[in-house]
Gaussian input, Z-matrix of N, CA and C with variables (Angstrom, degrees):
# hf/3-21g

backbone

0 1
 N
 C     1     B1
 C     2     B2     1     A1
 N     3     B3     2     A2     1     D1
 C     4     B4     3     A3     2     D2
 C     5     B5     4     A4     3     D3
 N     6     B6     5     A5     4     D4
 C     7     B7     6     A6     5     D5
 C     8     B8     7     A7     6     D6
 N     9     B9     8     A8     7     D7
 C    10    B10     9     A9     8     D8
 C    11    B11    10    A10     9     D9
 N    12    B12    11    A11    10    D10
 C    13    B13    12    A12    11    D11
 C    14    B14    13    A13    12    D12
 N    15    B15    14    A14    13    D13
 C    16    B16    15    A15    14    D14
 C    17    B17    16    A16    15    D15
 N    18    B18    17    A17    16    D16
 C    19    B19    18    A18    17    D17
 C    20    B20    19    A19    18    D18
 N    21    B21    20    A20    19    D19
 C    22    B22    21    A21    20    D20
 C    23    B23    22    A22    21    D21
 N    24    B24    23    A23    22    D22
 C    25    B25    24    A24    23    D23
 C    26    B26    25    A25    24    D24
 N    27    B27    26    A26    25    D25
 C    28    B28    27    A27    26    D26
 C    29    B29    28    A28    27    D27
 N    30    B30    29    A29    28    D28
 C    31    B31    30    A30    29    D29
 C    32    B32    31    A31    30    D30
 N    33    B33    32    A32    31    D31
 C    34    B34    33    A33    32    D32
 C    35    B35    34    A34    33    D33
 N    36    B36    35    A35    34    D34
 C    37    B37    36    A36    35    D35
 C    38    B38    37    A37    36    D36
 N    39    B39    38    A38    37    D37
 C    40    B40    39    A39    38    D38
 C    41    B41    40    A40    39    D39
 N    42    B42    41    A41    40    D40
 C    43    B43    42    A42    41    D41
 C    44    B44    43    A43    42    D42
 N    45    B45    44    A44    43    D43
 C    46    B46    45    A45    44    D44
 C    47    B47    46    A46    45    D45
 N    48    B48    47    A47    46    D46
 C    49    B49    48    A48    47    D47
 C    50    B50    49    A49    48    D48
 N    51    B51    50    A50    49    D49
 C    52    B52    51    A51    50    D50
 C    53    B53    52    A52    51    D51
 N    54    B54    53    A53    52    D52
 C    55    B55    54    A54    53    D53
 C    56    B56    55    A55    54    D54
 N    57    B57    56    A56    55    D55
 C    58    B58    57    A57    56    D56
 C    59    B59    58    A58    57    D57
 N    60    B60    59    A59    58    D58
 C    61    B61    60    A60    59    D59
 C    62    B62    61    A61    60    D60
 N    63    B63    62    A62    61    D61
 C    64    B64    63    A63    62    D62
 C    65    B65    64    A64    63    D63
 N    66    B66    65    A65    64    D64
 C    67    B67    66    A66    65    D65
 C    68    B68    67    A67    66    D66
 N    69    B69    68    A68    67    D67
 C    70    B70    69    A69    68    D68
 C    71    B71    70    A70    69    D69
 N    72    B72    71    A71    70    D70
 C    73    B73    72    A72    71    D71
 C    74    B74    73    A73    72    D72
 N    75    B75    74    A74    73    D73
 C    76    B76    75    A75    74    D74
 C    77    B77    76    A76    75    D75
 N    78    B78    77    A77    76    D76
 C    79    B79    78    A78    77    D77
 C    80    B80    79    A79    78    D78
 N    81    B81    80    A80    79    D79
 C    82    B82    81    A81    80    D80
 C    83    B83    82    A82    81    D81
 N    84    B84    83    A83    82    D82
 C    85    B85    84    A84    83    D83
 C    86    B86    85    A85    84    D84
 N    87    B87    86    A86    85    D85
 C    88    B88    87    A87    86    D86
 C    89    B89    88    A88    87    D87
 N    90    B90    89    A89    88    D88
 C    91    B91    90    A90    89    D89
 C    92    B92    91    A91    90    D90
 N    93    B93    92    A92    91    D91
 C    94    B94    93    A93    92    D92
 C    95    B95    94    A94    93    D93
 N    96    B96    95    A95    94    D94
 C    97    B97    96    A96    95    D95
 C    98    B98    97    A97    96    D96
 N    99    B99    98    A98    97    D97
 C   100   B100    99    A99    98    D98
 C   101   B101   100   A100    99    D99
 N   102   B102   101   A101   100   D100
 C   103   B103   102   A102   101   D101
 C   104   B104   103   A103   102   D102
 N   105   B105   104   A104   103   D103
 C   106   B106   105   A105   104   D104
 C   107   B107   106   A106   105   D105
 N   108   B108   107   A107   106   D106
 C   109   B109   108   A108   107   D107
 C   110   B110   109   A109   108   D108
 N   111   B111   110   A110   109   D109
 C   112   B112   111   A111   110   D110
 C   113   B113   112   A112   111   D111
 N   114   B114   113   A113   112   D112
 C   115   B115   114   A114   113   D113
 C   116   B116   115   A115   114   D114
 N   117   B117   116   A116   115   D115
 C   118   B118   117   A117   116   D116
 C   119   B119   118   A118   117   D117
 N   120   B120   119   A119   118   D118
 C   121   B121   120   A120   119   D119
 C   122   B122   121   A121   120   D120
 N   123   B123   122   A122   121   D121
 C   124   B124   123   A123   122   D122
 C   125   B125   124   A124   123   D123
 N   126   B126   125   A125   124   D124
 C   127   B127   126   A126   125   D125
 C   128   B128   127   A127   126   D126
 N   129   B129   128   A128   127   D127
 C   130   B130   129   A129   128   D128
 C   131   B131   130   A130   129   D129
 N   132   B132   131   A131   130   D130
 C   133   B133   132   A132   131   D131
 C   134   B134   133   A133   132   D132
 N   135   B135   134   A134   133   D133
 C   136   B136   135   A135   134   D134
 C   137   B137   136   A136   135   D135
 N   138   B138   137   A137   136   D136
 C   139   B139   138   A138   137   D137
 C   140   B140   139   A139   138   D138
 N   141   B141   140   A140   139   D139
 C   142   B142   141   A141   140   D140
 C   143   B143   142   A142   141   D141
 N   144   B144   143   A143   142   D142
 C   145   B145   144   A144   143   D143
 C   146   B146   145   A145   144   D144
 N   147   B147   146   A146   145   D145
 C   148   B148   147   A147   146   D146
 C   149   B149   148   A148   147   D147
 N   150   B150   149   A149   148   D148
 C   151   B151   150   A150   149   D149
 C   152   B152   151   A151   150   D150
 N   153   B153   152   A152   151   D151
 C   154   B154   153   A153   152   D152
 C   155   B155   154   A154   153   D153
 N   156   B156   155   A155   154   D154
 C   157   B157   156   A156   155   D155
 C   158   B158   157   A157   156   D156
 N   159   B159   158   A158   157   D157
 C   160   B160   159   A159   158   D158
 C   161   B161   160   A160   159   D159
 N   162   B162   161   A161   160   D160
 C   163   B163   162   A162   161   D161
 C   164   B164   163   A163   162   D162
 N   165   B165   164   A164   163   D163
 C   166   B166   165   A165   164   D164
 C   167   B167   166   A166   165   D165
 N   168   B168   167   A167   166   D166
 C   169   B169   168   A168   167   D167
 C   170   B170   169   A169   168   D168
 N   171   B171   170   A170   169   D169
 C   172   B172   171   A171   170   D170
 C   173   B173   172   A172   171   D171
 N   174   B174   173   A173   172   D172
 C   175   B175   174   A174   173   D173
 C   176   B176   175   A175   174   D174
 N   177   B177   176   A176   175   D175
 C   178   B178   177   A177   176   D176
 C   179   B179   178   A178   177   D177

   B1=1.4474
   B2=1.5332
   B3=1.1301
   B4=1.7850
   B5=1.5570
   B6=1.3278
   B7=1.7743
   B8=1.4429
   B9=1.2009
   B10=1.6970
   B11=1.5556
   B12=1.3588
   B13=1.3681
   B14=1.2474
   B15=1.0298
   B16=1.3178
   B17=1.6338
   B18=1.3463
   B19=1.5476
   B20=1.2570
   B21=1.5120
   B22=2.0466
   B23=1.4885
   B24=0.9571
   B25=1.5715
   B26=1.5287
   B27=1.2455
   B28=1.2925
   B29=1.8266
   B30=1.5827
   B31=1.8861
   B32=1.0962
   B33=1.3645
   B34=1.9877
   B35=1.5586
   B36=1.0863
   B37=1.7646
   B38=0.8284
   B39=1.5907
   B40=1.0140
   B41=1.5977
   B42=1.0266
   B43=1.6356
   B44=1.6762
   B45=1.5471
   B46=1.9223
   B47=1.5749
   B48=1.3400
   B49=1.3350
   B50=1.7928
   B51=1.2207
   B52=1.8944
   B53=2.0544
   B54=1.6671
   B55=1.0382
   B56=1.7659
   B57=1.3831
   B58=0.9755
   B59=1.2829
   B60=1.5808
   B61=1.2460
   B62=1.2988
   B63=1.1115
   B64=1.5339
   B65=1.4345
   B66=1.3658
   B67=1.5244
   B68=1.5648
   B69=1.6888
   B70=1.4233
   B71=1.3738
   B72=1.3959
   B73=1.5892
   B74=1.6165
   B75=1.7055
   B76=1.0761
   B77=1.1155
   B78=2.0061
   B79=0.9814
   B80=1.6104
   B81=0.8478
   B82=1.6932
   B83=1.2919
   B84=1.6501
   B85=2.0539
   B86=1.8328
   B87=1.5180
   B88=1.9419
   B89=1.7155
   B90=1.0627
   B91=1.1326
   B92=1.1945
   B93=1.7959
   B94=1.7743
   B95=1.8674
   B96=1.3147
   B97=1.6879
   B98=1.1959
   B99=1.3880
   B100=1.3766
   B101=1.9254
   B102=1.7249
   B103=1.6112
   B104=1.7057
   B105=1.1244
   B106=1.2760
   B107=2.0201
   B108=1.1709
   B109=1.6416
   B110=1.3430
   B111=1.4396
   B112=1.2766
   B113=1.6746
   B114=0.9756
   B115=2.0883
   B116=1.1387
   B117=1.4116
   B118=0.8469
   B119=1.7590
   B120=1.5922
   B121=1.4971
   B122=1.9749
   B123=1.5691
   B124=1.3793
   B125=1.8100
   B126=1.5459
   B127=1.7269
   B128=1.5446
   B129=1.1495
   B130=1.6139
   B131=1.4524
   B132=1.3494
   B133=1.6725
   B134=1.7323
   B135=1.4080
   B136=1.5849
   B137=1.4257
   B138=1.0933
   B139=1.5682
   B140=2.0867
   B141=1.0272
   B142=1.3388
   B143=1.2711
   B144=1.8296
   B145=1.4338
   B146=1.6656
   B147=1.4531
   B148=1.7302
   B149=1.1756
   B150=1.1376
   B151=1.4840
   B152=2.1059
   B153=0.8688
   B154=1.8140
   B155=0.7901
   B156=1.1909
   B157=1.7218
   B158=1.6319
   B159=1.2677
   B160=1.3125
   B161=1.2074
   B162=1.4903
   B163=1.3194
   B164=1.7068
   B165=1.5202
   B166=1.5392
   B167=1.3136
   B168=1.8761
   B169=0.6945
   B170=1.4398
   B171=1.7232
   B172=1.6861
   B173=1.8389
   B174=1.2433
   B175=1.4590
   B176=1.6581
   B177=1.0364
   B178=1.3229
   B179=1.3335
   A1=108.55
   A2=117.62
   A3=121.95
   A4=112.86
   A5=95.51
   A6=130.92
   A7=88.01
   A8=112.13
   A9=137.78
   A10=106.85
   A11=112.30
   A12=133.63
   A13=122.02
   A14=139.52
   A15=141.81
   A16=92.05
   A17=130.57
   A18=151.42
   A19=129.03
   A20=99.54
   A21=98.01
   A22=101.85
   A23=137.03
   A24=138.47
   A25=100.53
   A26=126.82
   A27=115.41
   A28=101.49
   A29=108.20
   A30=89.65
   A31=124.20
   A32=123.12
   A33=137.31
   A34=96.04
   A35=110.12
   A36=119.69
   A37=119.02
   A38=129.75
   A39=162.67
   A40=134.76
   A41=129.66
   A42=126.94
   A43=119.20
   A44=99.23
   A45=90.57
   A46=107.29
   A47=118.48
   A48=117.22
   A49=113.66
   A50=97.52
   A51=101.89
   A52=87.31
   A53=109.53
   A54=105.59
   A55=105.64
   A56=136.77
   A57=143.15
   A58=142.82
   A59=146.17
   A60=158.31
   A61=120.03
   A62=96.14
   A63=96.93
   A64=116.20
   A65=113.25
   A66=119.82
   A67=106.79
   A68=116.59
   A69=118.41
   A70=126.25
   A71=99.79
   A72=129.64
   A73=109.18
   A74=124.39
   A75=124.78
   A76=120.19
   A77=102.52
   A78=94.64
   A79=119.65
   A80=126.56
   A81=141.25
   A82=109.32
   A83=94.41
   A84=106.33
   A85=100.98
   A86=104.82
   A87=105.35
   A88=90.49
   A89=138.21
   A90=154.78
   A91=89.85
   A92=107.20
   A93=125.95
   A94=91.70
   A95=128.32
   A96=105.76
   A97=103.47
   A98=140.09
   A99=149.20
   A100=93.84
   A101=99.60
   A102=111.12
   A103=115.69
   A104=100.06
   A105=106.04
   A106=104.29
   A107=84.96
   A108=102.29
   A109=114.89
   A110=121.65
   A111=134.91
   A112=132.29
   A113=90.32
   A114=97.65
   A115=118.10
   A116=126.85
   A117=137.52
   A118=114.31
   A119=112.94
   A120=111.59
   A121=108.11
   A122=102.18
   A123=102.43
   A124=93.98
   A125=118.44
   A126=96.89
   A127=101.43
   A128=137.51
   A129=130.80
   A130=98.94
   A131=101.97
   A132=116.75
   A133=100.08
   A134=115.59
   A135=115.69
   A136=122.61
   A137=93.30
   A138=93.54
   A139=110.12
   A140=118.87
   A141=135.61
   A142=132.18
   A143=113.66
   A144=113.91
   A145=87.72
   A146=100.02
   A147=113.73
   A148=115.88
   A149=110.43
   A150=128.58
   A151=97.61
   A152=128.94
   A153=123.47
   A154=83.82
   A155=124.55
   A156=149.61
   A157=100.65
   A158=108.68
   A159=99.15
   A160=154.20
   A161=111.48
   A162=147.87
   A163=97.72
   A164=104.43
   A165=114.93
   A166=121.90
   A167=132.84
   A168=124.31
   A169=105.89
   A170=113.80
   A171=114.00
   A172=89.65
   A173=136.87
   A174=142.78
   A175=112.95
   A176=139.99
   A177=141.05
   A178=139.45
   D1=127.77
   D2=168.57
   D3=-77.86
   D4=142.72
   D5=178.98
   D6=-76.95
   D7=132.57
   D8=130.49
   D9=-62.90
   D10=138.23
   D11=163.47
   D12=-122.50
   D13=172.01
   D14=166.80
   D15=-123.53
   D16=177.00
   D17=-156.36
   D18=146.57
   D19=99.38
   D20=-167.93
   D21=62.03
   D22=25.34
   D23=165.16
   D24=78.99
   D25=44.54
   D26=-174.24
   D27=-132.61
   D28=108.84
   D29=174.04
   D30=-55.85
   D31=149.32
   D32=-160.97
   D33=-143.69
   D34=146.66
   D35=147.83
   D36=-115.76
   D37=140.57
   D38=162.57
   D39=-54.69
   D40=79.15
   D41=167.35
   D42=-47.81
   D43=89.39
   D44=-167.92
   D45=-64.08
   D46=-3.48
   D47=-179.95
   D48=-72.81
   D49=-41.30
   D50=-153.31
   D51=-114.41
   D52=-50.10
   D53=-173.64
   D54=108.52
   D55=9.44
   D56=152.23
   D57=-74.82
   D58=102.45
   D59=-154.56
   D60=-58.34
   D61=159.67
   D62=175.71
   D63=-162.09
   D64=139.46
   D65=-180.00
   D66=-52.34
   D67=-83.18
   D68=158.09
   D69=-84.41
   D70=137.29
   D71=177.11
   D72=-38.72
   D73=-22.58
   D74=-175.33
   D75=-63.31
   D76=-53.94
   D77=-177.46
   D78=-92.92
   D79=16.10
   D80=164.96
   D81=-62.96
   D82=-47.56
   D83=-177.42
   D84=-57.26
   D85=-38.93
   D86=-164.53
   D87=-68.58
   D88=-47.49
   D89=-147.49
   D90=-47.37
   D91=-86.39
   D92=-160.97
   D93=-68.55
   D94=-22.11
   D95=161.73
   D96=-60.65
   D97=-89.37
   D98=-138.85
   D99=-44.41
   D100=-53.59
   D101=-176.57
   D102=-45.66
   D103=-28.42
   D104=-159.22
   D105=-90.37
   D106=-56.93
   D107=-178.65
   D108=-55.81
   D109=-38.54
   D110=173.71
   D111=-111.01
   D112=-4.14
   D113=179.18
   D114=76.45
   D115=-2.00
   D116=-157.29
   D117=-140.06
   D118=156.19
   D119=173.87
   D120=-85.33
   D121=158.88
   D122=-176.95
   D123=-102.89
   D124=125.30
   D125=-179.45
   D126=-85.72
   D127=27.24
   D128=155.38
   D129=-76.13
   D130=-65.47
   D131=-167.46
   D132=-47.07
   D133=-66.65
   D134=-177.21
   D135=-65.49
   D136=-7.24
   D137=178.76
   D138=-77.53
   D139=-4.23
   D140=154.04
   D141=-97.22
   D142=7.12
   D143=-179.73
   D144=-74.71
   D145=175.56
   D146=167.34
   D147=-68.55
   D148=-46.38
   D149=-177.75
   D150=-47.45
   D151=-82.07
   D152=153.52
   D153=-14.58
   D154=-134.97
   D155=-175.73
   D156=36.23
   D157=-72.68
   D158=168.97
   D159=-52.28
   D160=-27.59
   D161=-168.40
   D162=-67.40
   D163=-46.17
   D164=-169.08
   D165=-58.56
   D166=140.44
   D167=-162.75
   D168=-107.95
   D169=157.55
   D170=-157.50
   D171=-78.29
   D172=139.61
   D173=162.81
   D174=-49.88
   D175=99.13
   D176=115.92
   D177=30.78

């Protein structure tokens, strides 16, 4: 089951598997499946945590 967070006042979910955010709970839910089923992170799936999100650079 995914954690709710709060952050900068903004609700997030939680991947209790890896620990990566998420805007919607949906894809938080695919997250801790993929995490779970495989041991591993999916980088389609994470590539939409917040944690990314940030990483990205503004275009030029």
């Amino acid at each position: 089951m995914v954690k709710i967070a709060i952050q900068e006042d903004k609700k997030l979910y939680q991947c209790e598997a890896c620990g990566f955010h998420y805007v919607e709970k949906e894809q938080a839910e695919k997250c801790e499946v993929w995490c779970k089923e495989h041991n591993s992170c999916n980088i389609e799936i994470t590539a939409q945590a917040e944690e990314n999100k940030e990483l990205e650079q503004p275009e030029k």
